[in-house]
Structure formats: C-alpha cells, structure tokens
C-alpha distance (Angstrom), angle and dihedral (degrees) to the residues before:
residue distance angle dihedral
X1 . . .
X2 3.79 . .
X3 3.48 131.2 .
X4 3.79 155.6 -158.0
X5 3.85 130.0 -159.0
X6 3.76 112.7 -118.7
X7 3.62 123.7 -132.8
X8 3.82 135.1 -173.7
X9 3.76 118.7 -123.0
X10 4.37 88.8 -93.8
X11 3.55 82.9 56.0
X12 4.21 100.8 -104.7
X13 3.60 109.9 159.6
X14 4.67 105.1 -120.4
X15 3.60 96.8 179.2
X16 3.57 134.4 -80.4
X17 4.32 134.3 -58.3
X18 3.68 131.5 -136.8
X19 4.09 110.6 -113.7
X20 3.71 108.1 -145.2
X21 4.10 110.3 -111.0
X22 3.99 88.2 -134.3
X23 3.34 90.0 65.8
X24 3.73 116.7 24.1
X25 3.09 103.2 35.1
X26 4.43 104.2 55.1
X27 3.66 115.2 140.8
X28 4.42 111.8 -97.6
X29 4.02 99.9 -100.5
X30 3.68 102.8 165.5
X31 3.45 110.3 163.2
X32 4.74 77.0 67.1
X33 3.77 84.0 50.1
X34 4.12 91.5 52.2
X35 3.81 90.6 47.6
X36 3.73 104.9 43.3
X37 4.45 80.4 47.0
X38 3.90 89.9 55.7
X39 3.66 97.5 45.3
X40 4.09 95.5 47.0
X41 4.25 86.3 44.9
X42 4.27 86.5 48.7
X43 3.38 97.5 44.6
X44 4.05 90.6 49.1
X45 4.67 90.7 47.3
X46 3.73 106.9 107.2
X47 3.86 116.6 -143.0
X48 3.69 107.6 -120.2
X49 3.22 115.6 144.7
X50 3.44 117.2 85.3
X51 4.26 137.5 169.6
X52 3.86 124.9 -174.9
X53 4.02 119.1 -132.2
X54 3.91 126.7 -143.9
X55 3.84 93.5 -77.4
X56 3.72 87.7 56.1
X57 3.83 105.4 40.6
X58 4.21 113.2 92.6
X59 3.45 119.8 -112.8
X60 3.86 139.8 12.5
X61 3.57 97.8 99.5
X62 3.78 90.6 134.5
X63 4.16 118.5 70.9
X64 3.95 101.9 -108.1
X65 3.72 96.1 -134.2
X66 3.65 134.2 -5.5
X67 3.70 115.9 -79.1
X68 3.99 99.5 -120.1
X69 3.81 134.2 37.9
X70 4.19 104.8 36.9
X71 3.31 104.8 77.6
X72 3.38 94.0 -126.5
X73 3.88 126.0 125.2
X74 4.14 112.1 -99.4
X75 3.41 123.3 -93.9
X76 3.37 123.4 179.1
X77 4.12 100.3 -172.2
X78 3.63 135.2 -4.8
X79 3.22 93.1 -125.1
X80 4.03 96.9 74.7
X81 3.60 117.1 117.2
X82 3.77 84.7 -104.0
X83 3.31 99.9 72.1
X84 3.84 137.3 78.5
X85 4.63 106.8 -96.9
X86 3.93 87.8 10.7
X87 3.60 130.1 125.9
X88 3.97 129.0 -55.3
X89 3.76 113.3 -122.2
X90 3.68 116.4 -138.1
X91 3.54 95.8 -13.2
X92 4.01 136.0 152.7
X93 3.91 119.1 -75.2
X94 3.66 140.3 -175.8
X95 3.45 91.8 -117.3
X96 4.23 94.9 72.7
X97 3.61 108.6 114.4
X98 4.09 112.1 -145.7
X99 3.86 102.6 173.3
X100 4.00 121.1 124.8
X101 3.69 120.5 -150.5
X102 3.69 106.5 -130.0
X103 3.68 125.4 177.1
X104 3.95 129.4 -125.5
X105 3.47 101.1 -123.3
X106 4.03 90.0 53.2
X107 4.11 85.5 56.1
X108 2.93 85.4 46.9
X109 3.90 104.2 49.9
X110 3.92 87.7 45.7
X111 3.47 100.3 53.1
X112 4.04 90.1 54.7
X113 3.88 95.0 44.5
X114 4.17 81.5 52.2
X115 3.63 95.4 50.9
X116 4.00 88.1 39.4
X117 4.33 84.1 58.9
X118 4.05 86.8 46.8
X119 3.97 98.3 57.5
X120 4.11 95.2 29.5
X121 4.63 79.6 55.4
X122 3.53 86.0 43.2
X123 3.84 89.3 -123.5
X124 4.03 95.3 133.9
X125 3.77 123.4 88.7
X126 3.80 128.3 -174.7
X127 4.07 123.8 -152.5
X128 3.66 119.2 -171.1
X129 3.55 98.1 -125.6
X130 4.36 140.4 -32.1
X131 3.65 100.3 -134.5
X132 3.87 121.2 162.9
X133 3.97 137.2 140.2
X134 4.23 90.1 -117.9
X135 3.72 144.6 -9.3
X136 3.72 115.6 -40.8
X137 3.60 121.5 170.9
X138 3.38 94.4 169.8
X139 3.61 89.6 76.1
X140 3.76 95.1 54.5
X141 4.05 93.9 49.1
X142 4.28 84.2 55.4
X143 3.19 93.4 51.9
X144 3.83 94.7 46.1
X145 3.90 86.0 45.0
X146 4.36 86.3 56.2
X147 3.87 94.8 44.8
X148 3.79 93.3 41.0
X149 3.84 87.8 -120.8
X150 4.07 123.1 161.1
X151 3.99 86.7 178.6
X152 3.39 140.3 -15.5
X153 4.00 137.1 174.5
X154 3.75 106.4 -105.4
X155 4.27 114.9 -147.7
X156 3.59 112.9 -168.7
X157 4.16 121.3 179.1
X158 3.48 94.8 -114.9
X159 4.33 149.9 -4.9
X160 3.43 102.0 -48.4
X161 4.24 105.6 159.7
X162 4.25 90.2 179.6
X163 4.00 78.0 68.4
X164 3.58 94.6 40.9
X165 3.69 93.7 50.1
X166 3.84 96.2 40.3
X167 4.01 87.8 58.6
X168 3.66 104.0 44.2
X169 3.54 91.0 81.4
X170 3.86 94.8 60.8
X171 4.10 115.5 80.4
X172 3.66 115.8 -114.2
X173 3.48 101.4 5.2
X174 3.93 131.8 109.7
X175 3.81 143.5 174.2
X176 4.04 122.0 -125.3
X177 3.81 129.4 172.7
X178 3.92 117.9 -110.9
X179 3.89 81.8 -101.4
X180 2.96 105.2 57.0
X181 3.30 103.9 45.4
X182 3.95 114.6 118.7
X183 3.76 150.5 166.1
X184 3.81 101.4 -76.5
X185 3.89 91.3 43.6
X186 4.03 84.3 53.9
X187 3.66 93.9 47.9
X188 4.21 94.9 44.4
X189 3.46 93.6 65.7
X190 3.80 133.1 39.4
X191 4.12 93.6 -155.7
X192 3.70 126.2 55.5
X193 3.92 129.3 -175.7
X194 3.56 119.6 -158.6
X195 4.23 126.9 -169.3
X196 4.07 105.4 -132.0
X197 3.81 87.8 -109.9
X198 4.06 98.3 46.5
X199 4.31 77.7 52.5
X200 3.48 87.7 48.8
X201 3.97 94.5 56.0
X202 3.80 93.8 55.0
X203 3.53 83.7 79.7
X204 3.78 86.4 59.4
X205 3.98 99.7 42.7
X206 3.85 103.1 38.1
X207 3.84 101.3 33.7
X208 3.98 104.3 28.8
X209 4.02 89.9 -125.2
C-alpha cells in the first residue's frame, strides 16, 4: 500500500499515512484525462463574439439604383455583404453552442488517475491539521520553506477562511475543500497538500463510502 509522509502544520515530519488503493493507486489513462479537461474548459467558454448578417443589418430595404441604364453593377440592397456597413457572411454568433456532455463517473475516474500520478511522483503531502485563532501566513511560507515548496494547491475538509486568508498572500497557491476538488485543479498545480481529515473525505467524495 502507498504512502505519504505526514507533517505538522510547522512542517515536522510525524510519520507516514496509508493512501487508499482506490484512489492512489488508478492505472495512468491519459487520453480520459485529456477528454474529461476539454469538456470541463468548453463547458466554462462564454460566447461573445457576435456579427449580424443581411437579414439583421438596418436599412437597405429600397434597391439603390435601378437595375438597367447606369452602368453601374446591380445591387439590390446595401446591406449585401458587398457593400461597405452590410452584413457579415458566415461569421461568429452568440447563438454557437460549445458545451460537451461529459459523464460523472468519467470526472470522476480522471480525477483519481490524477491524484494516483501525484502520490506515485511523490508530489502530495499530508499535515495533520491548520489550526490557528486568525490569519497567519507566516505559517504557510515555513512550511513551504520545510517541504521545499514554491506553491502548492492546499485541500482542507471543510470552509475554513483563517486558511483561506493565510494563503492568499502566497503566489500561485489556493485552498479548495475535499469536494470540490476536481480535474483542472489537479492538473494546475503539480503539488498538493492535504489536512489528514480533508484525506480522509476522499473516501467520501470519490468512492461514495
């Protein structure tokens, strides 16, 4: 069985935990890893841009000149494609739909063969617990200092906003609840730090135990 050193929150080394097989040790599949990551970035693209065609551009509802005699080409509205402020041809809309359907037991399966690549890479830590009256990043930038860590994603078991607060001060690192935590967080950052209890819950979010 797998598994991780355990620290205290200064960063002491108190022995070692036992990573749950179900979820840290999946098979690699990373072609299901690429998929679920294009579908969760699709579904999340806003449709902005947005161009209006002949039928939608004002004006031109008269012929601008008569269609024999000038010796000008014929026109039949100024609002052809043609012409100067007329319609777009083929262009983008707001009406373009880019979301994927992706399935819960694919998230599901990705995030575990993620957090399966963390602890076999030795990039996943576990701390018995961040408990302090208010904010102190100090504590975080030790710890860091101990594990050697420039940034790391932080997953605590529940809403704790002394944790939140104490990290925001520290570039490219953030804080997530156990249930929340998903394939693009996994693939963002390359270290991950997890309380005992937040570990705990895994069992909970990924297996429904």
């Amino acid at each position: 069985m797998m598994q991780a050193k355990l620290y205290n929150q200064s960063g002491e080394e108190k022995g070692e935990v036992k990573l749950n097989p179900d979820i840290f040790e999946v098979e690699a599949n990373d072609s299901l890893v690429h998929q679920v990551y294009v579908c969760l970035e699709a579904n999340k693209r806003q449709v902005l841009a947005h161009t209006k065609d002949r039928s939608a551009v004002r004006g031109g509802g008269a012929k601008p000149w008569k269609q024999k005699g000038t010796g000008r080409a014929r026109h039949g509205s100024r609002r052809s494609p043609l012409w100067a402020g007329g319609g777009v041809t083929f262009g983008p809309t707001n009406e373009r739909n880019f979301a994927k359907k992706i399935n819960k037991k694919m998230k599901r399966k990705a995030t575990l063969v993620l957090l399966s690549d963390k602890a076999r890479e030795n990039w996943l830590n576990v701390v018995e617990e961040f408990k302090f009256d208010k904010p102190k990043t100090q504590i975080f930038s030790k710890l860091f200092n101990t594990l050697k860590l420039k940034n790391a994603l932080v997953v605590i078991e529940g809403p704790d906003q002394n944790v939140v607060n104490s990290v925001s001060n520290i570039e490219k690192t953030q804080v997530i609840t156990a249930d929340s935590l998903g394939v693009s967080d996994l693939l963002k950052y390359k270290n991950i730090i997890f309380t005992k209890k937040a570990l705990e819950k895994l069992d909970k979010v990924l297996l429904n135990k």
